[in-house]
TILUMBA-759045 format. One line per field, with one value per residue (C-alpha): residue number from 0; residue in one letter; y, x, z. Coordinates in steps of 0.02 Angstrom, whole numbers, plus 50000, padded with zeros to 5 digits. Example, Ala and Ser with C-alpha at 12.3 -4.5 7.8 and 13.67 -1.06 7.14 Angstrom:
REM TILUMBA-759045
resi = (0 | 1) .
resn = (a | s) .
v = (49775 | 49947) .
u = (50615 | 50684) .
w = (50390 | 50357) .
END
This chain:
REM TILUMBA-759045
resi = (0 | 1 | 2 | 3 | 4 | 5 | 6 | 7 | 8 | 9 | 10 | 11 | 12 | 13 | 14 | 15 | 16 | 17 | 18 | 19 | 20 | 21 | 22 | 23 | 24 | 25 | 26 | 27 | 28 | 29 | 30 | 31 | 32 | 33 | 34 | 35 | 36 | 37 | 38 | 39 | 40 | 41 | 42 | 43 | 44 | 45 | 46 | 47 | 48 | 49 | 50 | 51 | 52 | 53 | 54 | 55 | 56 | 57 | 58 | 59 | 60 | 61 | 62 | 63 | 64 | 65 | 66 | 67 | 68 | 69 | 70 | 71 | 72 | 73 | 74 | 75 | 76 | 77 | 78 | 79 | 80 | 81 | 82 | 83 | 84 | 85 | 86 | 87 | 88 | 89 | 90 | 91 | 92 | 93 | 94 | 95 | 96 | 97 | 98 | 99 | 100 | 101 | 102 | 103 | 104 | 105 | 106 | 107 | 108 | 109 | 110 | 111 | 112 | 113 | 114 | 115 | 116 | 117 | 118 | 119 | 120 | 121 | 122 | 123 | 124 | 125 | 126 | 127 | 128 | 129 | 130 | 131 | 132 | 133 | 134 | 135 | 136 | 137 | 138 | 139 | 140 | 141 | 142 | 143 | 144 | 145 | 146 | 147 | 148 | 149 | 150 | 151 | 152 | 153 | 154 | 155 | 156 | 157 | 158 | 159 | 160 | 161 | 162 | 163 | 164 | 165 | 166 | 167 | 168 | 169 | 170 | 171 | 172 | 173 | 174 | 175 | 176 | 177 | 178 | 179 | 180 | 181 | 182 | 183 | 184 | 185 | 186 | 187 | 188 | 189 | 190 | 191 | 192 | 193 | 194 | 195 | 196 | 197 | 198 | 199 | 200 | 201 | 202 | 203 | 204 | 205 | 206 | 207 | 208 | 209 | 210 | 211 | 212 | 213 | 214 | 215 | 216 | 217 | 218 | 219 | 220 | 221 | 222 | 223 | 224 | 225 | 226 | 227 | 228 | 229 | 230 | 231 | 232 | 233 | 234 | 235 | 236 | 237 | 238 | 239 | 240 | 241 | 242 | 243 | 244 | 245 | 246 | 247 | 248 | 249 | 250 | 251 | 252 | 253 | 254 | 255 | 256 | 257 | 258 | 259 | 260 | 261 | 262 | 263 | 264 | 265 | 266 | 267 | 268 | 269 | 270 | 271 | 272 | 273 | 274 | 275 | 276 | 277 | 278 | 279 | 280 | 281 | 282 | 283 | 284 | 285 | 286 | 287 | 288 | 289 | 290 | 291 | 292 | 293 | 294 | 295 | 296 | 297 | 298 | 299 | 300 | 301 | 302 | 303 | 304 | 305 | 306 | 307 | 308 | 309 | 310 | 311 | 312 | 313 | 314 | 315 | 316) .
resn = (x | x | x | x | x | x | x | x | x | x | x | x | x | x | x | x | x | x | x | x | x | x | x | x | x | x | x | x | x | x | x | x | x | x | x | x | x | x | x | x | x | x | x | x | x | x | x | x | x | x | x | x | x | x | x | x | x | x | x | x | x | x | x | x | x | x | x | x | x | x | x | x | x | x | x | x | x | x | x | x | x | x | x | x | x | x | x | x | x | x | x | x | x | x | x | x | x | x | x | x | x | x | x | x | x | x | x | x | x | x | x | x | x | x | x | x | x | x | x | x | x | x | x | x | x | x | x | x | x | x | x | x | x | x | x | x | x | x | x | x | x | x | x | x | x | x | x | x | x | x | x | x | x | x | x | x | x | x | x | x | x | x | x | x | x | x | x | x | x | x | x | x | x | x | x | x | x | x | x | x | x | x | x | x | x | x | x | x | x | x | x | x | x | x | x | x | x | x | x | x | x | x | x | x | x | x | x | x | x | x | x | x | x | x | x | x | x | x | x | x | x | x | x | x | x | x | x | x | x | x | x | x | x | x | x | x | x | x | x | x | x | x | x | x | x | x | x | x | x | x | x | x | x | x | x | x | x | x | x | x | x | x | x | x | x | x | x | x | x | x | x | x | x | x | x | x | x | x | x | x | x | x | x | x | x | x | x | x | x | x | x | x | x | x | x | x | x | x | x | x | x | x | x | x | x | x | x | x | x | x | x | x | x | x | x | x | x) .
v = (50000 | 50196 | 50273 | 50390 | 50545 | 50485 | 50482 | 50658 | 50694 | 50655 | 50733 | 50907 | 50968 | 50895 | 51011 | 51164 | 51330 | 51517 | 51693 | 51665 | 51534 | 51578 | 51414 | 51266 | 51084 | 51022 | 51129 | 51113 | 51221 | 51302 | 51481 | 51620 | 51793 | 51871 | 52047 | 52072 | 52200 | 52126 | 51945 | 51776 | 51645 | 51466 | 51311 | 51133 | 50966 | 50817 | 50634 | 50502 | 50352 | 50193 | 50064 | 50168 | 50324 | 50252 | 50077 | 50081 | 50048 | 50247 | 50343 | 50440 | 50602 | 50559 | 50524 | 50667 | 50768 | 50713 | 50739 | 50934 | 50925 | 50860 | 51028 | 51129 | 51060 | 51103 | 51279 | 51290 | 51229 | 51382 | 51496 | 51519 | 51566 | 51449 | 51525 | 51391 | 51209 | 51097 | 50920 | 50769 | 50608 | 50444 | 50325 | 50143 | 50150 | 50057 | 50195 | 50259 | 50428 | 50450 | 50403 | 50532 | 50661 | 50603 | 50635 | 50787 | 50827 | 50813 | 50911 | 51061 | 51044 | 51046 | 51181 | 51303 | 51288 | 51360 | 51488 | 51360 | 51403 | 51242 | 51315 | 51171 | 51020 | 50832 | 50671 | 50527 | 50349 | 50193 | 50020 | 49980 | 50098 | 50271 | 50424 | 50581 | 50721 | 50902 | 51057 | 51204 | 51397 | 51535 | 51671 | 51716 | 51896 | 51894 | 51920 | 51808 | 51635 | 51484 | 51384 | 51224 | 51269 | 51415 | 51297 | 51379 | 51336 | 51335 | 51334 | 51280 | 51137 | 51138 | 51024 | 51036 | 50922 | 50745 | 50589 | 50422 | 50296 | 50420 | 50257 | 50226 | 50372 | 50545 | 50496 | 50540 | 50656 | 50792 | 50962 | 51052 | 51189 | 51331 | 51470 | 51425 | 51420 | 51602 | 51661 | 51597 | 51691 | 51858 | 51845 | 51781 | 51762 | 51565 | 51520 | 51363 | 51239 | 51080 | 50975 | 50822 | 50706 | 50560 | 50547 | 50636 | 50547 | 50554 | 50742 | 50808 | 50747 | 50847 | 50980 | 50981 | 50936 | 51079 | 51175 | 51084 | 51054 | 50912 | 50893 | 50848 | 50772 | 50755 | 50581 | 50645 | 50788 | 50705 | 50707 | 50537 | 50515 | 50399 | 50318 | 50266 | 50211 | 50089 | 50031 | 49978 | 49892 | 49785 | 49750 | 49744 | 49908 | 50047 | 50222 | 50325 | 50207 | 50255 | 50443 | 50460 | 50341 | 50308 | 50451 | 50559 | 50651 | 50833 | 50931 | 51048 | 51055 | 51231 | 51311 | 51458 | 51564 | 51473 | 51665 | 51646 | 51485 | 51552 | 51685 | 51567 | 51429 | 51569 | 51661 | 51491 | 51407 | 51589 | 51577 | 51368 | 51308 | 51146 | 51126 | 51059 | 51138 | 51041 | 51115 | 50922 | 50987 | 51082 | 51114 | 51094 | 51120 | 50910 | 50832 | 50679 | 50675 | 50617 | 50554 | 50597 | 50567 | 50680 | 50560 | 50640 | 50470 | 50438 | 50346 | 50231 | 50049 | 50009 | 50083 | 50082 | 50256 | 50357 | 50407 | 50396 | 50316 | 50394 | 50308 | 50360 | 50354 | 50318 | 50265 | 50137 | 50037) .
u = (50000 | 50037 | 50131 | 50039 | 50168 | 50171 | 49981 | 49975 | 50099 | 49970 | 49839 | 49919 | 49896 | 49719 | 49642 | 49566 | 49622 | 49570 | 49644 | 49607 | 49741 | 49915 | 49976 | 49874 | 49918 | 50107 | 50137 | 50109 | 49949 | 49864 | 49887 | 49742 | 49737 | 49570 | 49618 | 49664 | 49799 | 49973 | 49902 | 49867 | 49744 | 49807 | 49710 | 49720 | 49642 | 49693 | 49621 | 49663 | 49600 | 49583 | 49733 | 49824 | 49864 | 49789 | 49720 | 49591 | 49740 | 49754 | 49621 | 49505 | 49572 | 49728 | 49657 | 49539 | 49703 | 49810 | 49693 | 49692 | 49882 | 49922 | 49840 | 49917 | 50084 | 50043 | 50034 | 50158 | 50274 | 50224 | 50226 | 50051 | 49921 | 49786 | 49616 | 49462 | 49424 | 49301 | 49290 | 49201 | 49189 | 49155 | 49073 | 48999 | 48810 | 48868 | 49011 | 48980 | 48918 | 49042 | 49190 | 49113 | 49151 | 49301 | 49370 | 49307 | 49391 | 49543 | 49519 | 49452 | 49601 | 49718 | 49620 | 49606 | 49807 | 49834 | 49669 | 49592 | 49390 | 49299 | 49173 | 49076 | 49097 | 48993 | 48967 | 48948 | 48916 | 49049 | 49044 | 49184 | 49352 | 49339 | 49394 | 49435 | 49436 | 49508 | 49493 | 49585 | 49590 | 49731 | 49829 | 50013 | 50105 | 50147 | 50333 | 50346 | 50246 | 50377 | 50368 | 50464 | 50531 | 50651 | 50803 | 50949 | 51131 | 51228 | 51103 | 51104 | 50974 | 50907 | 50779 | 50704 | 50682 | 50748 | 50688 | 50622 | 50540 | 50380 | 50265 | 50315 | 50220 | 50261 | 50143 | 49994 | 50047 | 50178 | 50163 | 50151 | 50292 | 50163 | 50245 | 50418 | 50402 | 50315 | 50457 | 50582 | 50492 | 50483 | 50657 | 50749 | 50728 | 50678 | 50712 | 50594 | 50499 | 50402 | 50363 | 50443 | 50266 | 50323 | 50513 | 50659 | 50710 | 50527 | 50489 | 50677 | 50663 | 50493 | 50598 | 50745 | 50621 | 50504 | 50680 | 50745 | 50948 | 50997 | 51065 | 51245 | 51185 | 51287 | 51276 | 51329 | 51220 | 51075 | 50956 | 50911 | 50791 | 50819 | 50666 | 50751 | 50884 | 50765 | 50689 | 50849 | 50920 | 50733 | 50732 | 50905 | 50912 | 51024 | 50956 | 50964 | 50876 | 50759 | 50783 | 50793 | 50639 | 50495 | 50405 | 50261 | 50398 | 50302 | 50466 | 50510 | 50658 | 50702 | 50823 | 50933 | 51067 | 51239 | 51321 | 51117 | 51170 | 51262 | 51148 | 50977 | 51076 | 51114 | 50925 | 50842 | 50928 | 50918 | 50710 | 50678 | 50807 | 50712 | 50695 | 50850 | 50892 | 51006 | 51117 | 51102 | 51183 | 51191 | 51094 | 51193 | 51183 | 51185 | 50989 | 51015 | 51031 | 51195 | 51256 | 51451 | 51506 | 51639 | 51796 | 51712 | 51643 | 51486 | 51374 | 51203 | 51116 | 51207 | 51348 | 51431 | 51373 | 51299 | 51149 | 50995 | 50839 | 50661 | 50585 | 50511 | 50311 | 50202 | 50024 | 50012 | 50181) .
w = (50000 | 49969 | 50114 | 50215 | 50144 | 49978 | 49988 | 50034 | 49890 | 49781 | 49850 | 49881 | 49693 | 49673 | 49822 | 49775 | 49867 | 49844 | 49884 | 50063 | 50062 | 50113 | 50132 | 50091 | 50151 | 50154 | 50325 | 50525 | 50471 | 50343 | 50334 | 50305 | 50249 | 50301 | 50286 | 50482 | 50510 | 50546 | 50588 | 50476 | 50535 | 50550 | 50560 | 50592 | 50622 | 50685 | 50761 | 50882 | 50845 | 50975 | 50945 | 50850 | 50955 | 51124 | 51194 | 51340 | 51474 | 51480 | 51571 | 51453 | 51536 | 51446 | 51284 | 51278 | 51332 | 51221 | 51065 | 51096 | 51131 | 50948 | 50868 | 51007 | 50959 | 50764 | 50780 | 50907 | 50757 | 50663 | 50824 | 50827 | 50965 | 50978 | 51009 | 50983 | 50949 | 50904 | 50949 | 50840 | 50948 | 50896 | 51006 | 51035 | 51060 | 51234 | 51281 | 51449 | 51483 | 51637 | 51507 | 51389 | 51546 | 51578 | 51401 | 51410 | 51571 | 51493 | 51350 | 51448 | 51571 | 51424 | 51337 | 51486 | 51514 | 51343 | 51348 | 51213 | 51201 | 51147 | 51025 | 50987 | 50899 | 50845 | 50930 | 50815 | 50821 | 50757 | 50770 | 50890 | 50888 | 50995 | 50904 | 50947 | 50803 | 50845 | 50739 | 50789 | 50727 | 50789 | 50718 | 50708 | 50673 | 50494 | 50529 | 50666 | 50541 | 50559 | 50393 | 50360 | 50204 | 50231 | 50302 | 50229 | 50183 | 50343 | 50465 | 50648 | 50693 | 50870 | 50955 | 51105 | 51260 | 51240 | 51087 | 51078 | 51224 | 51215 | 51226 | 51404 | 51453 | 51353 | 51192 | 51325 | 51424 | 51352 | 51357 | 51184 | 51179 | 51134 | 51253 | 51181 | 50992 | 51036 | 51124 | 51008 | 50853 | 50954 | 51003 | 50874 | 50682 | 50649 | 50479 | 50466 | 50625 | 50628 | 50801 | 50809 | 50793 | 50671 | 50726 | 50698 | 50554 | 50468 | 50527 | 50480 | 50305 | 50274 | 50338 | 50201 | 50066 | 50098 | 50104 | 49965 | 50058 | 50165 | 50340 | 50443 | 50604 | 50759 | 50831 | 50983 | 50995 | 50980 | 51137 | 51179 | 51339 | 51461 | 51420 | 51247 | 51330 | 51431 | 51293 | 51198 | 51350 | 51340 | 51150 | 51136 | 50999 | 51008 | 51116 | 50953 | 50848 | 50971 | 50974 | 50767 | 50744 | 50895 | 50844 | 50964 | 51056 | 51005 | 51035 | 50928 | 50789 | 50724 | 50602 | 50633 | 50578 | 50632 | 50695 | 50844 | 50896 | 51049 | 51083 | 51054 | 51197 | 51329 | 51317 | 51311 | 51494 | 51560 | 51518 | 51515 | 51646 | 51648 | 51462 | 51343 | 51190 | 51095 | 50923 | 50841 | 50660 | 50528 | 50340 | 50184 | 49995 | 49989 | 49982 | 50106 | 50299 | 50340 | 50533 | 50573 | 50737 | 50825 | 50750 | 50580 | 50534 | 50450 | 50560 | 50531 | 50559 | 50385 | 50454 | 50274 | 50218 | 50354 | 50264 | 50355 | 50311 | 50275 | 50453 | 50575 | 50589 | 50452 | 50472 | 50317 | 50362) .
END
């Protein structure tokens, strides 16, 4: 079968758009211009669907928590501030009313954190898997909009927090970096962002593509959680295998001038002294992502070339 991002691929030039449309689909969100002084509206939906982003074994707080948090992390990506929702929900005729709360306990927890209105939304009836669809409208300064695909030659490449083991816990319950892809737009000038939702290695090559250049990565540099680490001492896997490819991490990745990269590192532990940034590489003129490690040695699971795979998450493999 069609991967899910070749799919899309396809798809992208067959969907109509008009002069309201900034930037249509290929992006965290879409991107509107409705004539507003100064500001763009962005929008964005997304789903969770039962046994593939959550089995019953969470609480429904989680799940209807986590939903919201996926578009929350979206237009963090493009620096955004989220203002409303609306939820679709897709029940059992059996589903329990009290478990309908409870989802929606989480979601207005979530929502209230990040001054999120719920607006409205549907409640539908399926056969057997529980879904959870979110659509979500903000807006964004027009000089402060984070794209993915102004990565240029020479560019730094930060992430944020630490990668890989999130299904041990941080798939449910992390914290979409909202309040920090805003502050790094007002105080610094971001060349291109995406959060980190399919894996490093998946989410880094939509980067370059949309940017058309490819990537140096430090092995080294890399942020690998201890959770990863914990997972490849159970499966018997290597951490960064891990890191590059578990996916549902929601950090952020970020592109900036090489002469910032000092300046970005000292502002960000002076403002999120609990929060790791990370410089993980550089862009280049090269399409590819390439590994070296410190001894200037390419690096990979083939370990013969050091050129790194399209993985990470991809809902049809």
């Amino acid at each position: 079968m069609i991967g899910e991002f070749d799919l899309i691929k396809k798809l992208i030039p067959l969907l109509p758009i008009n002069e309201a449309t900034r930037i249509g689909a290929g992006d965290d969100c879409s991107v509107l211009e409705l004539g507003i002084p100064d500001r763009q509206l962005i929008f964005k939906t997304d789903a969770v669907v039962e046994n593939v982003h959550f089995t019953r074994e969470a609480s429904w707080e989680r799940i209807g928590s986590k939903a919201i948090s996926r578009c929350l992390s979206d237009m963090a990506a493009m620096a955004g501030n989220p203002i409303s929702a609306l939820i679709t929900l897709g029940i059992p005729q059996d589903f329990l009313e009290e478990d309908v709360l409870k989802i929606y306990e989480g979601l207005i927890r979530r929502a209230k954190t990040f001054g999120v209105s719920i607006s409205g939304g549907e409640t539908v009836k399926v056969e057997k898997s529980v879904f959870l669809s979110v659509s979500m409208v903000g807006w964004i300064r027009k000089n402060r909009l984070c794209l993915r695909s102004h990565v240029q030659p020479g560019d730094a490449l930060f992430v944020t927090g630490e990668l890989g083991g999130s299904i041990l816990g941080k798939h449910l319950d992390f914290v979409p970096r909202v309040k920090e892809a805003q502050w790094l737009a007002e105080h610094f000038d971001i060349h291109a962002m995406i959060d980190l939702s399919d894996g490093l290695s998946g989410d880094l090559r939509r980067l370059i593509e949309a940017s058309g250049i490819g990537v140096h990565l430090l092995k080294e540099s890399i942020p690998v959680s201890k959770e990863a680490k914990l997972l490849a001492k159970e499966r018997g896997t290597h951490p960064l295998n891990h890191a590059l490819n578990d996916g549902e991490d929601f950090e952020l990745l970020f592109a900036i001038a090489p002469n910032k990269s000092v300046s970005v590192l000292d502002a960000w532990k002076e403002t999120f002294p609990g929060l790791r940034l990370s410089c993980i590489g550089k862009a280049v003129k090269e399409p590819g992502v390439r590994i070296l490690s410190r001894k200037n040695m390419f690096l990979s699971e083939n370990a013969n070339e050091g050129i790194l795979g399209d993985n990470g998450y991809d809902h049809f493999k």
